[in-house]
Biopython code that builds the backbone (N, CA, C, O; Angstrom):
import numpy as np
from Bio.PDB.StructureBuilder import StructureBuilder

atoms = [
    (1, "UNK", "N", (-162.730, -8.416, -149.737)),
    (1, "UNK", "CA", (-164.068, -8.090, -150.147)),
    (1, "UNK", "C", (-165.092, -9.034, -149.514)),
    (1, "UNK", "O", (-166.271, -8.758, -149.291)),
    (2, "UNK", "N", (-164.357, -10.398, -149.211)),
    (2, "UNK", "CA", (-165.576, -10.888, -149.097)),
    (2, "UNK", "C", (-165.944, -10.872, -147.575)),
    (2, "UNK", "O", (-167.079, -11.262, -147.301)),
    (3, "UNK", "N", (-165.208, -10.510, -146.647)),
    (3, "UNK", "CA", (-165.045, -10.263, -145.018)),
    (3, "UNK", "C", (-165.931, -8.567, -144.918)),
    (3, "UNK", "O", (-166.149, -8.055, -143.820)),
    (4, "UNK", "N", (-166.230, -8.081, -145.863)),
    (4, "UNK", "CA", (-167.138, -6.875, -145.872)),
    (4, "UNK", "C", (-168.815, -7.355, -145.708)),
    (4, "UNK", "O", (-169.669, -7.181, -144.838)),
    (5, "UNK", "N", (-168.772, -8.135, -147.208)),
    (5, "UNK", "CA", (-170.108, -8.835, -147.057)),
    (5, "UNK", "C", (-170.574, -10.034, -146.154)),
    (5, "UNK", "O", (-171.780, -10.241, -146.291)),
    (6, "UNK", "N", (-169.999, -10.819, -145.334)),
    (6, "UNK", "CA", (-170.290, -11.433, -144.416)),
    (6, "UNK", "C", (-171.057, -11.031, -143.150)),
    (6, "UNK", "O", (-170.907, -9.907, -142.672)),
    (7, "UNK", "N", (-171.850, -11.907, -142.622)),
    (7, "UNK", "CA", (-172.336, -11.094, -141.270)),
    (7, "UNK", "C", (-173.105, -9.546, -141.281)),
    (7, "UNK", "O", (-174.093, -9.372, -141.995)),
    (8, "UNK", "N", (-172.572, -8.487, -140.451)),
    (8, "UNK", "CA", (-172.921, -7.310, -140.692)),
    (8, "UNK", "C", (-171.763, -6.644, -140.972)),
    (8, "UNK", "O", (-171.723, -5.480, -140.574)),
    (9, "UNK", "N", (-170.987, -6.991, -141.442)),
    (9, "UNK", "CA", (-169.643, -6.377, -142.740)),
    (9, "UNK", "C", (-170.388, -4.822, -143.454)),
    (9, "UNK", "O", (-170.197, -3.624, -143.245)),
    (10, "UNK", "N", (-171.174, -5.501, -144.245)),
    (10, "UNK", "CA", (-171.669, -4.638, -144.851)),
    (10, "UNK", "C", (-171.757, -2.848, -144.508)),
    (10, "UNK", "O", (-171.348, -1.864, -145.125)),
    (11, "UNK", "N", (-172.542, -3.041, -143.144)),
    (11, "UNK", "CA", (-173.314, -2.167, -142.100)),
    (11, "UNK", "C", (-172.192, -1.432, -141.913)),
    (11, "UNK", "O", (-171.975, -0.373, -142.502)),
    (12, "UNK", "N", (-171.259, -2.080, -140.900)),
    (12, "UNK", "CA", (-170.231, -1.805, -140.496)),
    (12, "UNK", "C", (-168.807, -1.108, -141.357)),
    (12, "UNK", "O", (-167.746, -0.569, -141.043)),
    (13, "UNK", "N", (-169.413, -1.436, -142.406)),
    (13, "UNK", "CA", (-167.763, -0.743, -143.206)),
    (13, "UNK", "C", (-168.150, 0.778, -143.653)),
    (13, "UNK", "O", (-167.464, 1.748, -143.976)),
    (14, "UNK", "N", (-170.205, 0.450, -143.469)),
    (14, "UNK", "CA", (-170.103, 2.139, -143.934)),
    (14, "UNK", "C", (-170.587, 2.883, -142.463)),
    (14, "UNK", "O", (-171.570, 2.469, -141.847)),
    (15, "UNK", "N", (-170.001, 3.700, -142.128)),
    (15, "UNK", "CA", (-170.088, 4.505, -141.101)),
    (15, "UNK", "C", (-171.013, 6.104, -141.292)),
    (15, "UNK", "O", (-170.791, 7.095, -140.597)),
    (16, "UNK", "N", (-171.755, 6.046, -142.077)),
    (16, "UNK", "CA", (-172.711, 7.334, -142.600)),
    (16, "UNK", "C", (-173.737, 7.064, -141.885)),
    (16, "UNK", "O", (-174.299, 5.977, -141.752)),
    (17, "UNK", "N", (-174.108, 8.559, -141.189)),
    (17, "UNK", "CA", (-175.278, 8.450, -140.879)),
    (17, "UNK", "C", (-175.896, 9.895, -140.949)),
    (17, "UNK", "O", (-175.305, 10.930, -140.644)),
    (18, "UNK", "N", (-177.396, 9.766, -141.476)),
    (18, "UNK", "CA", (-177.320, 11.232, -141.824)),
    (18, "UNK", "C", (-178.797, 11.843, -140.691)),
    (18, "UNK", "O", (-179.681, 11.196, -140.128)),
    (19, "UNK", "N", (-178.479, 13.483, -140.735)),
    (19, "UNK", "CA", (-178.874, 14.144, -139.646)),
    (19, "UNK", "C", (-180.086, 14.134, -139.378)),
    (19, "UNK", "O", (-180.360, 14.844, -138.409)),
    (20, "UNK", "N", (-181.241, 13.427, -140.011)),
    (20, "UNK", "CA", (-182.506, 12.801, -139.670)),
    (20, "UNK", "C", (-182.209, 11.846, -138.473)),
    (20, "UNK", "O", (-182.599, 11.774, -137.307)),
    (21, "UNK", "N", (-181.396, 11.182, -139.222)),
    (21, "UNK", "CA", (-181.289, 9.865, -138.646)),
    (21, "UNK", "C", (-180.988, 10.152, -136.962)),
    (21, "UNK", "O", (-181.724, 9.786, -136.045)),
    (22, "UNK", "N", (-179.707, 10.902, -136.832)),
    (22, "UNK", "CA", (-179.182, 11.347, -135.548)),
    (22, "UNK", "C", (-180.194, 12.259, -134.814)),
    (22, "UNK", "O", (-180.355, 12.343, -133.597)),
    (23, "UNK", "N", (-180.948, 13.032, -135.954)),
    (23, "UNK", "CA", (-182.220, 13.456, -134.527)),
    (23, "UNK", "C", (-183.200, 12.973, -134.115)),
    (23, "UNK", "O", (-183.950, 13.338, -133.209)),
    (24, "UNK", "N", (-183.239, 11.779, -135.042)),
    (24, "UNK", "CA", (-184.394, 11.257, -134.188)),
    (24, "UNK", "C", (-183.688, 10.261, -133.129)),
    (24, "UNK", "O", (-184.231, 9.884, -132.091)),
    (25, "UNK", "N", (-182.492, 9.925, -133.524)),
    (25, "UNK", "CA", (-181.928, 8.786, -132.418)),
    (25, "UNK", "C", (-181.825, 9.473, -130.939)),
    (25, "UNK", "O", (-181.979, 8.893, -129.864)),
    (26, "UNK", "N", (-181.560, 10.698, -131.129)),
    (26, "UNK", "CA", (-181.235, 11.922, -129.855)),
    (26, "UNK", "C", (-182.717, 11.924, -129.078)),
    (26, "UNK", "O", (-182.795, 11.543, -127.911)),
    (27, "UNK", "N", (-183.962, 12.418, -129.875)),
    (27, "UNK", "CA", (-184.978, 12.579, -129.586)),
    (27, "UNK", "C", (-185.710, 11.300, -128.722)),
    (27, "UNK", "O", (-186.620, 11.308, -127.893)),
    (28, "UNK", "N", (-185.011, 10.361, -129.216)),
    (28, "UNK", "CA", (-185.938, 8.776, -128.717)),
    (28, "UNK", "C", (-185.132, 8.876, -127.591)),
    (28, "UNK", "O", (-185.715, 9.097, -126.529)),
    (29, "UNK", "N", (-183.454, 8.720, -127.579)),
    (29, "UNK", "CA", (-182.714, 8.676, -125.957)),
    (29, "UNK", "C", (-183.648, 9.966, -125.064)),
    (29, "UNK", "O", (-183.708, 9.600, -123.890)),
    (30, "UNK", "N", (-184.149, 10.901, -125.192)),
    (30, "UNK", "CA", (-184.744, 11.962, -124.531)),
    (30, "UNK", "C", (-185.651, 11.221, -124.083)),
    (30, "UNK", "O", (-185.594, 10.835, -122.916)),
    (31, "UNK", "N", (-186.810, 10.819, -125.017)),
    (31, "UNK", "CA", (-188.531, 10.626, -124.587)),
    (31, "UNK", "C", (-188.251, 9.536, -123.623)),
    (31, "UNK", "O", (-188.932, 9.747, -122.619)),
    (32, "UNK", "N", (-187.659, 8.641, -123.519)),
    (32, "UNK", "CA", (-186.941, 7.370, -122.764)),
    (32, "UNK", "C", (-186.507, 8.034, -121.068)),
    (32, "UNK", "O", (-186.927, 7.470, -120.057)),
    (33, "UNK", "N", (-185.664, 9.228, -121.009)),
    (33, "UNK", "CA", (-185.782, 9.616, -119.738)),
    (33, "UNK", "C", (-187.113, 10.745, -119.483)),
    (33, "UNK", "O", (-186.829, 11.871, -119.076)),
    (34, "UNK", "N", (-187.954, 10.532, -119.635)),
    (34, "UNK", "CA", (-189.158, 11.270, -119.191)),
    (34, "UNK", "C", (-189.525, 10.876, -117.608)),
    (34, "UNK", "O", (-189.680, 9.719, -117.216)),
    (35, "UNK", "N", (-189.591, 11.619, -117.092)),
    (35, "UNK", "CA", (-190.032, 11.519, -115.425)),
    (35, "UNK", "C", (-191.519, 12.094, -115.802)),
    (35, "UNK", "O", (-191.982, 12.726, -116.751)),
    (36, "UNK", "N", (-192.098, 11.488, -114.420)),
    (36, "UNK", "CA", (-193.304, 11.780, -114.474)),
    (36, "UNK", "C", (-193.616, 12.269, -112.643)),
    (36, "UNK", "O", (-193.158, 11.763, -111.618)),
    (37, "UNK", "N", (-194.407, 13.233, -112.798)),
    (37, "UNK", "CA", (-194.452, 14.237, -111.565)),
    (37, "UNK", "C", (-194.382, 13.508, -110.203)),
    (37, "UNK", "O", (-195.138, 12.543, -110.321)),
    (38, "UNK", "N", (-193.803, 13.506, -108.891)),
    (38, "UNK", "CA", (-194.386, 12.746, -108.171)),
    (38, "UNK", "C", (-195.550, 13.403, -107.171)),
    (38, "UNK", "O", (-195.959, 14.562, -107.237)),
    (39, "UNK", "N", (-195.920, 12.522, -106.361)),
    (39, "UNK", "CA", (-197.403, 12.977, -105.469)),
    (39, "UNK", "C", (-196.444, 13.229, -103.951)),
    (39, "UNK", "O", (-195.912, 12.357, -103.264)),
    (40, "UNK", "N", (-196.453, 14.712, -103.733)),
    (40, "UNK", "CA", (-195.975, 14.904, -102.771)),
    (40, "UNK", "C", (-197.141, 15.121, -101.306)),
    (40, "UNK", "O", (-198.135, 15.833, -101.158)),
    (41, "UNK", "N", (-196.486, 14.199, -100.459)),
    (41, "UNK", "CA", (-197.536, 14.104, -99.134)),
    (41, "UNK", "C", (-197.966, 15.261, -98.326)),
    (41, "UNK", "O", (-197.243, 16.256, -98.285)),
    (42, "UNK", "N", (-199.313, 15.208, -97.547)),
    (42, "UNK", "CA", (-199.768, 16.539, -96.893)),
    (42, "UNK", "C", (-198.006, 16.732, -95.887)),
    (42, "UNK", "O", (-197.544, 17.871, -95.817)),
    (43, "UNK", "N", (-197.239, 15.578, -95.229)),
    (43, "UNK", "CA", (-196.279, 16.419, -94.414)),
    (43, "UNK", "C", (-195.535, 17.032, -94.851)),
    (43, "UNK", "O", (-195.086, 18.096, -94.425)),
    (44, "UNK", "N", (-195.173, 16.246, -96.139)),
    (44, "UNK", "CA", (-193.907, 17.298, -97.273)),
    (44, "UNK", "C", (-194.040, 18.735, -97.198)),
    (44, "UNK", "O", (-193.327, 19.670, -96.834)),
    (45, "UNK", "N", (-195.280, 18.575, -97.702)),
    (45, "UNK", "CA", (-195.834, 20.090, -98.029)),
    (45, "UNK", "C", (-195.878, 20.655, -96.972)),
    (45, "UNK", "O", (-195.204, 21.670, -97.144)),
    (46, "UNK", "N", (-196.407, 20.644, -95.538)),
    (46, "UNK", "CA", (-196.115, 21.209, -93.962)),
    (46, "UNK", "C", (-194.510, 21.350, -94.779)),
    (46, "UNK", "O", (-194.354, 21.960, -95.837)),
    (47, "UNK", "N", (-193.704, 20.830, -94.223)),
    (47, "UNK", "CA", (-192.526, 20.535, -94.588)),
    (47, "UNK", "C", (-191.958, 21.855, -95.330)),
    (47, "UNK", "O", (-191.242, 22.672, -94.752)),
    (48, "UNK", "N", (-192.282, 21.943, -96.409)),
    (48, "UNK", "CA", (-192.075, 22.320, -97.653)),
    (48, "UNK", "C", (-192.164, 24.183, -97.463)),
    (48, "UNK", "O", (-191.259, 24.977, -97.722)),
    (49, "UNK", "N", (-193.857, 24.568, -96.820)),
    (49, "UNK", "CA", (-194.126, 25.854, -96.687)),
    (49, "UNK", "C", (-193.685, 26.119, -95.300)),
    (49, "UNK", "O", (-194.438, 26.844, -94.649)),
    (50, "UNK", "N", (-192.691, 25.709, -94.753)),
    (50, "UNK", "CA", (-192.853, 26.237, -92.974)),
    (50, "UNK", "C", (-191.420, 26.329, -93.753)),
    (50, "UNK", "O", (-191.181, 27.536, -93.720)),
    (51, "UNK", "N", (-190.490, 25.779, -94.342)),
    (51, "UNK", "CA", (-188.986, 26.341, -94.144)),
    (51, "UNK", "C", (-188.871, 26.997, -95.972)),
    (51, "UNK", "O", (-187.830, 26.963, -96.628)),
    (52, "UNK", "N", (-190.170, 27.532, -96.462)),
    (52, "UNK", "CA", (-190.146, 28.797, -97.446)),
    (52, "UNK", "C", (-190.443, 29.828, -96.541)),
    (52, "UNK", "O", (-189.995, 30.885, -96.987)),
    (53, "UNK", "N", (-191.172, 30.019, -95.146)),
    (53, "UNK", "CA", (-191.780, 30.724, -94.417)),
    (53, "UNK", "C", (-190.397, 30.773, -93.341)),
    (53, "UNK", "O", (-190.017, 31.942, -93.271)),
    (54, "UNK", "N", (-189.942, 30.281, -92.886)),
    (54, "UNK", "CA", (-188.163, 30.682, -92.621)),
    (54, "UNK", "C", (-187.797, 31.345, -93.178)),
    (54, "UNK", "O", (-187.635, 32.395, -92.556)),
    (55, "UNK", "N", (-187.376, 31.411, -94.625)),
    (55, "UNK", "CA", (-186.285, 31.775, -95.165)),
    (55, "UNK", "C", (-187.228, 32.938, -95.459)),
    (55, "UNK", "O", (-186.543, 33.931, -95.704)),
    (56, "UNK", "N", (-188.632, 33.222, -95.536)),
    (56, "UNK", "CA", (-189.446, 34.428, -95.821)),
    (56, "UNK", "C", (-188.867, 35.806, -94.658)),
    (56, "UNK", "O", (-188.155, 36.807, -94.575)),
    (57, "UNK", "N", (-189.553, 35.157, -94.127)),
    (57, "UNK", "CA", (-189.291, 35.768, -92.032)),
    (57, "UNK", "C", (-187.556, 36.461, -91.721)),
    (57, "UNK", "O", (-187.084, 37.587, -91.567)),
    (58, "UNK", "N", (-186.996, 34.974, -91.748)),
    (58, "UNK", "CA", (-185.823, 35.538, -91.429)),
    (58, "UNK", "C", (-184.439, 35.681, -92.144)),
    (58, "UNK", "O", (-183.397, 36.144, -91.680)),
    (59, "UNK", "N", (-184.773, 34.991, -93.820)),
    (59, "UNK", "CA", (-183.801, 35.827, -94.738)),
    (59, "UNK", "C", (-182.865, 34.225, -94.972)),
    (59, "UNK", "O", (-181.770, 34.275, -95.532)),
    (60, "UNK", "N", (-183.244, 33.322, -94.645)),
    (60, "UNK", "CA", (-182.347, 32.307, -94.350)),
    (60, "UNK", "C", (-182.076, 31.819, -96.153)),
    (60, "UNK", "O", (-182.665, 32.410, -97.057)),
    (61, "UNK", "N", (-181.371, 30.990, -96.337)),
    (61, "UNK", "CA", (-180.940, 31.253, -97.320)),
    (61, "UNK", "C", (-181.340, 29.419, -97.513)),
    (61, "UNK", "O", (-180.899, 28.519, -96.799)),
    (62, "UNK", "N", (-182.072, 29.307, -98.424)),
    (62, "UNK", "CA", (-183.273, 27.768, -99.339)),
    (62, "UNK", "C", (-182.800, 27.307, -100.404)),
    (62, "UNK", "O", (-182.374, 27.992, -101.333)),
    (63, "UNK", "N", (-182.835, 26.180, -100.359)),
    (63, "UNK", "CA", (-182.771, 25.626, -101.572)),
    (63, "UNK", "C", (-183.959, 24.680, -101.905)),
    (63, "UNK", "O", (-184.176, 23.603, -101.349)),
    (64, "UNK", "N", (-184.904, 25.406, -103.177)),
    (64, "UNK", "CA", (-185.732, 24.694, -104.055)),
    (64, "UNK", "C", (-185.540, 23.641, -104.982)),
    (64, "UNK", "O", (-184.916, 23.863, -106.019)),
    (65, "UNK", "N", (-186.024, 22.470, -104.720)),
    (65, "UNK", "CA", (-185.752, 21.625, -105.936)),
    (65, "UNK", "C", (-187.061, 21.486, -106.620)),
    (65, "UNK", "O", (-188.031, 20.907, -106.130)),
    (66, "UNK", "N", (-187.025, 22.083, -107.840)),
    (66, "UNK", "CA", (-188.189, 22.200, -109.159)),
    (66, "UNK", "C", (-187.938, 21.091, -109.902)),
    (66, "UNK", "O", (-186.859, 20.683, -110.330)),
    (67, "UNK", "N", (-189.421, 20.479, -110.059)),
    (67, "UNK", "CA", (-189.600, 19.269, -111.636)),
    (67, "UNK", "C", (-189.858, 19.443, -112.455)),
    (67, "UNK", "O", (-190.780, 20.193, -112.776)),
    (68, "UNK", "N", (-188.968, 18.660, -113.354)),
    (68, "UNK", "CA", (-188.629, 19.178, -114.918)),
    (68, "UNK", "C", (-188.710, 17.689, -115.368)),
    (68, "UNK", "O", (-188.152, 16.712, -114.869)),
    (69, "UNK", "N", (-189.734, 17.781, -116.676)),
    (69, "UNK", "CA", (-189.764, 16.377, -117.118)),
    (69, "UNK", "C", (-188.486, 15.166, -116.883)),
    (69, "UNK", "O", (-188.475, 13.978, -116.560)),
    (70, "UNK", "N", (-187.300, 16.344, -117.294)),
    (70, "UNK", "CA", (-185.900, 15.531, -117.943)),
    (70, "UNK", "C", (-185.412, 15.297, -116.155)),
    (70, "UNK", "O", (-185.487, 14.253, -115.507)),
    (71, "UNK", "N", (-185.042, 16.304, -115.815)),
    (71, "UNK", "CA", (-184.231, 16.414, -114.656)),
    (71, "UNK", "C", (-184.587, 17.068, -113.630)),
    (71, "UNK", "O", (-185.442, 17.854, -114.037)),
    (72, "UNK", "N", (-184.424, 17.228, -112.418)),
    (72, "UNK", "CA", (-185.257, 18.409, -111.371)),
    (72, "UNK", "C", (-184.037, 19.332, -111.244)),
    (72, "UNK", "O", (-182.903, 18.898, -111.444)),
    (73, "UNK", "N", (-184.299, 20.724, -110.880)),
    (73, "UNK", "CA", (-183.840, 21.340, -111.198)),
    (73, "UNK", "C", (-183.169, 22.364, -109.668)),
    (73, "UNK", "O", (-184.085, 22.278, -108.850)),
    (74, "UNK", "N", (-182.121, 23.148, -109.086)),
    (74, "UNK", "CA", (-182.387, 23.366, -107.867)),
    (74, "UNK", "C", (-182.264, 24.912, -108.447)),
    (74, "UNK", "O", (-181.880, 25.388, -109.515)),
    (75, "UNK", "N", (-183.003, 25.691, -106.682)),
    (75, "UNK", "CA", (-183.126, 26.835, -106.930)),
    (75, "UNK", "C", (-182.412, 27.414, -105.570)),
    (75, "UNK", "O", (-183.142, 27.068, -104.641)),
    (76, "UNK", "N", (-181.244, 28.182, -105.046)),
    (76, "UNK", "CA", (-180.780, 28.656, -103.926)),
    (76, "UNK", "C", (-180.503, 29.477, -103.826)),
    (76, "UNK", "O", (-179.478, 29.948, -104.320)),
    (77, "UNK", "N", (-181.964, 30.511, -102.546)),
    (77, "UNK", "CA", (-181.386, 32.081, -102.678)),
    (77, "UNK", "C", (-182.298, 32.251, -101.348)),
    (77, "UNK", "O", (-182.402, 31.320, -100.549)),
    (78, "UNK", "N", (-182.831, 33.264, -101.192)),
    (78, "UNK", "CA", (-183.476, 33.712, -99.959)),
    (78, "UNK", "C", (-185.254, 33.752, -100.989)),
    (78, "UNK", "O", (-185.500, 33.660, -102.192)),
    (79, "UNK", "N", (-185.909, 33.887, -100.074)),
    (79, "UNK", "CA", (-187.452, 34.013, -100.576)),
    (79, "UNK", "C", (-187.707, 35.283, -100.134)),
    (79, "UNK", "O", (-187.642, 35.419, -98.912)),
    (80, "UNK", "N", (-188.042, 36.474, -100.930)),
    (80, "UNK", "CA", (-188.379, 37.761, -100.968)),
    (80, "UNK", "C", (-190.047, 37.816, -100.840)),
    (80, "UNK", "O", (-190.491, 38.298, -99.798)),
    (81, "UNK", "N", (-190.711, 37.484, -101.553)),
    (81, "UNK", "CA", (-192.106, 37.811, -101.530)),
    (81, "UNK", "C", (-192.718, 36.754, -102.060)),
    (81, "UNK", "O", (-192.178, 35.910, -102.776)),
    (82, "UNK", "N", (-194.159, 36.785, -101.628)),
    (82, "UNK", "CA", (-195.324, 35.321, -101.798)),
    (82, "UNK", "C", (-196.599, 35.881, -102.042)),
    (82, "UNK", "O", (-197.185, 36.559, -101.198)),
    (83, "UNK", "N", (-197.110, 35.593, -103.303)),
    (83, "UNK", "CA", (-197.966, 35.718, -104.066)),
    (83, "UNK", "C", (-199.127, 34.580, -104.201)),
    (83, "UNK", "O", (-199.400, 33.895, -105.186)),
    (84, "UNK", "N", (-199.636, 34.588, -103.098)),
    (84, "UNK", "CA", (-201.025, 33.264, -102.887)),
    (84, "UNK", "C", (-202.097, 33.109, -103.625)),
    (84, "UNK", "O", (-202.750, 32.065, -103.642)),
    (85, "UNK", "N", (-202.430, 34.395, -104.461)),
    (85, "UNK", "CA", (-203.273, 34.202, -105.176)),
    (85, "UNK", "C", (-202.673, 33.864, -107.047)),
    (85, "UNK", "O", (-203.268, 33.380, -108.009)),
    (86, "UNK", "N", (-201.505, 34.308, -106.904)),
    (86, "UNK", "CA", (-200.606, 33.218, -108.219)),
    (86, "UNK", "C", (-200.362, 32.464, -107.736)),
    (86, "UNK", "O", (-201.084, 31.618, -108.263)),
    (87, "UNK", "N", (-199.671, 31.841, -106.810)),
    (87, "UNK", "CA", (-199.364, 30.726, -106.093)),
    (87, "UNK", "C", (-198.254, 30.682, -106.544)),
    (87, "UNK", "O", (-197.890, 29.592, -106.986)),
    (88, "UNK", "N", (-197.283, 31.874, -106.601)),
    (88, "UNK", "CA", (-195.684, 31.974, -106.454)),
    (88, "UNK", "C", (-195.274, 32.318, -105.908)),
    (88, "UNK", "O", (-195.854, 32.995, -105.059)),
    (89, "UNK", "N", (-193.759, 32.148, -105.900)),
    (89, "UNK", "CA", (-193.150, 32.963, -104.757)),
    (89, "UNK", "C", (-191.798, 33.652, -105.208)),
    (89, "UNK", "O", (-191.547, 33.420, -106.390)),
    (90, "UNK", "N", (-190.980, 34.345, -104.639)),
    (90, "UNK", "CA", (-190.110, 35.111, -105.262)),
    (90, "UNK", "C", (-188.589, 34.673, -104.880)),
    (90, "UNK", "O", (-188.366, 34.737, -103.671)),
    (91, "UNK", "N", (-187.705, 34.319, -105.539)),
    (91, "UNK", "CA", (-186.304, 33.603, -104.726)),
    (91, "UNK", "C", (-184.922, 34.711, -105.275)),
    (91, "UNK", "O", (-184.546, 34.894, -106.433)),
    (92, "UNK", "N", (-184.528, 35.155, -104.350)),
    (92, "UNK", "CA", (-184.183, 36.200, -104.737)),
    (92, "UNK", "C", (-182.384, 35.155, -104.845)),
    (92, "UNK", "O", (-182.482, 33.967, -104.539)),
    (93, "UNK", "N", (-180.968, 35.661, -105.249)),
    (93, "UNK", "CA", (-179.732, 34.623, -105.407)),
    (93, "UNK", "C", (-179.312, 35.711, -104.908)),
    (93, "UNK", "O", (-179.569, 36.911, -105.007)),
    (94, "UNK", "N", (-178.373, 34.822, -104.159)),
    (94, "UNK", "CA", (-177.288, 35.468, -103.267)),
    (94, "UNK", "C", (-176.103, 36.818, -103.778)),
    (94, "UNK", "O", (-175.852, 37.898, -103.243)),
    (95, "UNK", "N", (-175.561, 36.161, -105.047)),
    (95, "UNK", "CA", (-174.716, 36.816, -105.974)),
    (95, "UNK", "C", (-175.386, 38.381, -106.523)),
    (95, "UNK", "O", (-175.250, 39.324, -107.303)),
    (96, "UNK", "N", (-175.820, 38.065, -105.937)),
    (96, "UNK", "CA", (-176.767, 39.517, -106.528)),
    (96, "UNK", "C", (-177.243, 39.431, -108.403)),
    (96, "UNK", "O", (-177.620, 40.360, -109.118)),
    (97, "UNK", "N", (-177.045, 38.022, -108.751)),
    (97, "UNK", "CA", (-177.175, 37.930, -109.490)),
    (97, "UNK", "C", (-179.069, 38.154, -110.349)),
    (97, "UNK", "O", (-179.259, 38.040, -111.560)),
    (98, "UNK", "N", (-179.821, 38.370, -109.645)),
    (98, "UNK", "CA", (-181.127, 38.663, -109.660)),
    (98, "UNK", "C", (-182.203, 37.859, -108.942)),
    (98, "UNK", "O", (-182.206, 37.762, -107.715)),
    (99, "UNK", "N", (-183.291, 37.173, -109.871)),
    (99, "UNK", "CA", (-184.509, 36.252, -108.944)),
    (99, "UNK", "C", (-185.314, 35.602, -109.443)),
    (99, "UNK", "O", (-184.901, 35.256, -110.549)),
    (100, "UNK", "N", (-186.037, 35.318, -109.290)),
    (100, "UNK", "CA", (-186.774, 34.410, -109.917)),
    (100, "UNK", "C", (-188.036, 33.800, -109.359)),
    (100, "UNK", "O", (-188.021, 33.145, -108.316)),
    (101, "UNK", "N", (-189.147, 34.024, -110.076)),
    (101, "UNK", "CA", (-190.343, 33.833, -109.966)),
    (101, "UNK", "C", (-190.423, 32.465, -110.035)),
    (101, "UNK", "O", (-189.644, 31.996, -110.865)),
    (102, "UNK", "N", (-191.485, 31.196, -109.108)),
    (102, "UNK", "CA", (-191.120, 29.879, -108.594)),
    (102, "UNK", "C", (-192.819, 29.724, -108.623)),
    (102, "UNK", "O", (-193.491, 30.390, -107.835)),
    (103, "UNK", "N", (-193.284, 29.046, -109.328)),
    (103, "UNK", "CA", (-194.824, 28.214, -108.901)),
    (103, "UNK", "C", (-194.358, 27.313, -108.276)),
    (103, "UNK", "O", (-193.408, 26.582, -108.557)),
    (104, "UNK", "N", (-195.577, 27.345, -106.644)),
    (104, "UNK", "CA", (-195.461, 26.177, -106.198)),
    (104, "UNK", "C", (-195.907, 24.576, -106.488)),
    (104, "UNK", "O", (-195.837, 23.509, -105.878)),
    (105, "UNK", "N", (-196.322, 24.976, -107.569)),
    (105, "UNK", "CA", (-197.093, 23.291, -108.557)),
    (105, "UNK", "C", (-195.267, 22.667, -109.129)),
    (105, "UNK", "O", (-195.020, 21.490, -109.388)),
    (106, "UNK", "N", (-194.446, 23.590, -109.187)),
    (106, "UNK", "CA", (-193.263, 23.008, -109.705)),
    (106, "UNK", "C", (-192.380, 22.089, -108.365)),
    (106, "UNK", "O", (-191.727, 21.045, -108.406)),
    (107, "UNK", "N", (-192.725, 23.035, -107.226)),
    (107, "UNK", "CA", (-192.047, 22.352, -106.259)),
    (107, "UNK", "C", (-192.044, 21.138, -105.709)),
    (107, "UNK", "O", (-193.051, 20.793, -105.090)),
    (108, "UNK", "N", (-190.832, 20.173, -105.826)),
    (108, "UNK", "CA", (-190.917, 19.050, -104.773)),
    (108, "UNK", "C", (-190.133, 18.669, -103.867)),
    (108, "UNK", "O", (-190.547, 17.673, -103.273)),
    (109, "UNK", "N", (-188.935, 19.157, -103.439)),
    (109, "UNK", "CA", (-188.822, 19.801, -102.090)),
    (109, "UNK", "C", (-188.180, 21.119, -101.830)),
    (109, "UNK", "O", (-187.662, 21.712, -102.777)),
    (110, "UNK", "N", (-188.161, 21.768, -100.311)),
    (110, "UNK", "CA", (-187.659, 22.863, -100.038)),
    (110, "UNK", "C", (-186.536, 22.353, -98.820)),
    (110, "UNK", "O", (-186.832, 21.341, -98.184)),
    (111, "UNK", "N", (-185.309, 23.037, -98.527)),
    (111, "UNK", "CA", (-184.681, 22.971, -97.489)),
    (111, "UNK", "C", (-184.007, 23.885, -96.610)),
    (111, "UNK", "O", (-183.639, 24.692, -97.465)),
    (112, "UNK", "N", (-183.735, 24.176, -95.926)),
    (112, "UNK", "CA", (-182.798, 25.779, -95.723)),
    (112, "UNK", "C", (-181.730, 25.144, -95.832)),
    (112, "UNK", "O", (-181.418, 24.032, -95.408)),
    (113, "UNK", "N", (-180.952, 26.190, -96.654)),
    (113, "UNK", "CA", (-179.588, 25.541, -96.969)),
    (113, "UNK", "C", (-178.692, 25.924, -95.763)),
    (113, "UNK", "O", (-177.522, 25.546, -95.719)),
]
sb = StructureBuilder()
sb.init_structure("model")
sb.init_model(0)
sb.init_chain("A")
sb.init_seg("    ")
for serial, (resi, resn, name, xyz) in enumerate(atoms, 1):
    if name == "N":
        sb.init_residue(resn, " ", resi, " ")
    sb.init_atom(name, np.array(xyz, "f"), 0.0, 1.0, " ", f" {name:<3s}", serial, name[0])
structure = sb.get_structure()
């Protein structure tokens, strides 16, 4: 008994923790990896719209990487259609699995895969 109450004995012998507790502990490890956008340069962007304009043209097959607070995210398919006055573009997946509508405010880089 008395090797319980010593030190942090106490703490330690009880192992309860209840589901407040664990969401906010989850929630704080989250806010802790927060990224914050980066400033992509005028060449990137050259960069960036000349090989979406490849894979537009000649079907080549891109990979988008999109920012996401937590994690960036990739996108790899061909680019079907470009919408300048939304300022999206259309990425169609190989699998025939469907497509997906892409703002370019999300993008921070493009590559032909």
């Amino acid at each position: 008994m008395t090797k319980k109450l010593s030190g942090n004995g106490l703490w330690e012998s009880s192992r309860m923790m209840l589901p407040e507790h664990k969401e906010r502990i989850n929630q704080n490890q989250k806010e802790h990896k927060i990224k914050t956008r980066p400033v992509i340069h005028d060449d990137e962007w050259e960069n960036i719209l000349y090989n979406l304009g490849i894979s537009l043209s000649e079907k080549e097959v891109v990979e988008v990487t999109l920012f996401d607070t937590y994690s960036d995210r990739i996108v790899i398919g061909v680019v079907t259609n470009v919408v300048p006055h939304q300022k999206k573009f259309k990425v169609e997946f190989d699998n025939d699995s469907g497509y997906e509508w892409v703002d370019f405010e999300e993008v921070v880089r493009a590559r032909i895969h």
